[in-house]
Backbone as CSV, one residue per row, in Angstrom:
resi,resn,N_x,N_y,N_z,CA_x,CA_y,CA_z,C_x,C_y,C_z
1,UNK,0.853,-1.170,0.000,0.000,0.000,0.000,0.901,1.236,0.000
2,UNK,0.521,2.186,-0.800,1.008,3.460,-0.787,0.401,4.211,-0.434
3,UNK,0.899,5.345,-0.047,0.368,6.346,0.925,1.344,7.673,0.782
4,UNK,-0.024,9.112,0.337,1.030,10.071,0.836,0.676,10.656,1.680
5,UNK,1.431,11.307,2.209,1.206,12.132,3.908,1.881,13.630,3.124
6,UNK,0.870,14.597,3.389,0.954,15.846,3.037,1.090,16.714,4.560
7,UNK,2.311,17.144,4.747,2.183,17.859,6.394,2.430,19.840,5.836
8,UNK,1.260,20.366,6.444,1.289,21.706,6.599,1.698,22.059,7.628
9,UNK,3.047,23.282,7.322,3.655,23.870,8.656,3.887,25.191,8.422
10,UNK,3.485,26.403,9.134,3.617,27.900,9.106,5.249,27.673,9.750
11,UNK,6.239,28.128,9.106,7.864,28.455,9.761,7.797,30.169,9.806
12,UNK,8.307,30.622,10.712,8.469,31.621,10.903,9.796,32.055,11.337
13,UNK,10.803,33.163,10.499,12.059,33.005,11.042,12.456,34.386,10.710
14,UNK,13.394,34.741,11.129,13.914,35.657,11.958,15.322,36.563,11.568
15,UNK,15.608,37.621,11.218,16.572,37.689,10.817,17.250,39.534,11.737
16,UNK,18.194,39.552,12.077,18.525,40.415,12.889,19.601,41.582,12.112
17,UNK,19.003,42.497,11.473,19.371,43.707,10.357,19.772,44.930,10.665
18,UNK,20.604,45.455,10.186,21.233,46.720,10.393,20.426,47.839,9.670
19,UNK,19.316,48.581,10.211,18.677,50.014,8.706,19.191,51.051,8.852
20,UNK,19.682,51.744,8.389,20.261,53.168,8.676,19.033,54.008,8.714
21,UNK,19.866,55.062,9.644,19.218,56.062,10.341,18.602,57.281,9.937
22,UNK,17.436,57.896,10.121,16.684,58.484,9.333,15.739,57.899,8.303
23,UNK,15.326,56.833,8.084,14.509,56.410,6.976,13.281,56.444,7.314
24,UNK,12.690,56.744,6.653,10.640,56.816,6.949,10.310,55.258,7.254
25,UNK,9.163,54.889,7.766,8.601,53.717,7.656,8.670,53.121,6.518
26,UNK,8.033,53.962,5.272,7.866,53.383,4.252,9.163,53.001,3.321
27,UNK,10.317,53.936,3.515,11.406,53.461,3.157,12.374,52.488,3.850
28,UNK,12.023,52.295,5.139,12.542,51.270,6.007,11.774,49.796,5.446
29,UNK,10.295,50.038,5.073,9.931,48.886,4.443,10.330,48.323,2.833
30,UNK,10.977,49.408,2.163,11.293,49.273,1.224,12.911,48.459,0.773
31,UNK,13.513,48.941,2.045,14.923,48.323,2.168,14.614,47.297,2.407
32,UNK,13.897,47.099,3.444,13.776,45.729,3.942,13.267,44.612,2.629
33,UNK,12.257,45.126,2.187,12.177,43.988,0.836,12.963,44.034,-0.024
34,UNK,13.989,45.007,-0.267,15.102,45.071,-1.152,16.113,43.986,-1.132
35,UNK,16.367,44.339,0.170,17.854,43.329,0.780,17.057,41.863,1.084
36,UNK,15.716,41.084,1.133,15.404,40.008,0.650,14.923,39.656,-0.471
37,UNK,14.384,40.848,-1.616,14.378,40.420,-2.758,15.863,40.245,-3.214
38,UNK,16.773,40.342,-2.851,18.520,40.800,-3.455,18.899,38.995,-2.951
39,UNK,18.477,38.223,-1.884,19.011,37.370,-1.316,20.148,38.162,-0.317
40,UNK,19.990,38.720,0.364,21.466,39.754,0.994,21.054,38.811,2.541
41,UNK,19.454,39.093,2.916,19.335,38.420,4.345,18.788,36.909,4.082
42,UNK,18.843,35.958,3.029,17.908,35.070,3.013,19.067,34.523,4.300
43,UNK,20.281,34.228,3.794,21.437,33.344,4.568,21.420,34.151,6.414
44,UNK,20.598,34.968,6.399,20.839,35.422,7.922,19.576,34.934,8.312
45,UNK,18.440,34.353,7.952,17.383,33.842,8.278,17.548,32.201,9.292
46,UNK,16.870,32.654,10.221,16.598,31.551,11.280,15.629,31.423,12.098
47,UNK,15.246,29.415,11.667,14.081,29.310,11.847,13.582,29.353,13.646
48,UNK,12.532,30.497,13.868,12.365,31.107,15.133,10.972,30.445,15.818
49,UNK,10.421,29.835,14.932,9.180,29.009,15.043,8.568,28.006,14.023
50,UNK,7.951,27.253,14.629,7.101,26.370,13.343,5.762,25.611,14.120
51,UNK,4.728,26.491,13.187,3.355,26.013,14.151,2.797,24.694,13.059
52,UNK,2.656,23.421,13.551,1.861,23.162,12.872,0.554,23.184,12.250
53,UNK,0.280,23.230,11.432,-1.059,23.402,10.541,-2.393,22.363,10.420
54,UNK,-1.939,21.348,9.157,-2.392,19.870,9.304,-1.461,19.073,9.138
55,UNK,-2.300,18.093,8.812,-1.686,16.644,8.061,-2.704,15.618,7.582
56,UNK,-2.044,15.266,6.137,-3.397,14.279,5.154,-2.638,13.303,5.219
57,UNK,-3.614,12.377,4.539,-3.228,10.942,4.374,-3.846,10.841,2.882
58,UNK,-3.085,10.360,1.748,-3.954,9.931,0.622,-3.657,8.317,0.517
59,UNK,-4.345,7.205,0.171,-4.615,5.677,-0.257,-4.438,5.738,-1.568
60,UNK,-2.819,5.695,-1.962,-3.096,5.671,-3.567,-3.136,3.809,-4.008
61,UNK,-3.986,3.564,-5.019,-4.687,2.567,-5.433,-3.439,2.269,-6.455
62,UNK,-3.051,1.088,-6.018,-1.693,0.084,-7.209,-2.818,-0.920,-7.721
63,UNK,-2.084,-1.007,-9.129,-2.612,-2.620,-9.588,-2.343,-3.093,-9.003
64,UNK,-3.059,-4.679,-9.337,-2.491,-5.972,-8.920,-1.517,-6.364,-9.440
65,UNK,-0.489,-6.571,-8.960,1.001,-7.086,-9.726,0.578,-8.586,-9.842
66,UNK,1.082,-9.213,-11.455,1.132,-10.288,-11.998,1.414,-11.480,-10.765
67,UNK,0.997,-12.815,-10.757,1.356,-13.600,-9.663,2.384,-14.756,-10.653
């Protein structure tokens, strides 16, 4: 019997950044998606949580193998 198990998990992680001083909110939010659209903080990312979600089960159906 085969079987897949599908597990949902929210990770939430964490990364600890330097913004320079003076920037508006909106430009503080703008760096901030900059330097992870760039990959600059992906490698400073750490995982700070993980809630689980669900978990499935599917019954996938095999032929009968030849006897």
């Amino acid at each position: 019997m085969k079987v897949v198990v599908q597990v949902v998990e929210k990770i939430i992680s964490e990364a600890h950044i330097h913004i320079p001083d003076g920037l508006t909110e909106d430009a503080i939010k703008h760096h901030i998606v900059g330097l992870y659209n760039s990959g600059e903080i992906t490698s400073d990312l750490n995982i700070f949580q993980v809630d689980f979600e669900s978990i499935s089960a599917t019954i996938v159906q095999q032929p009968q193998e030849a006897v």
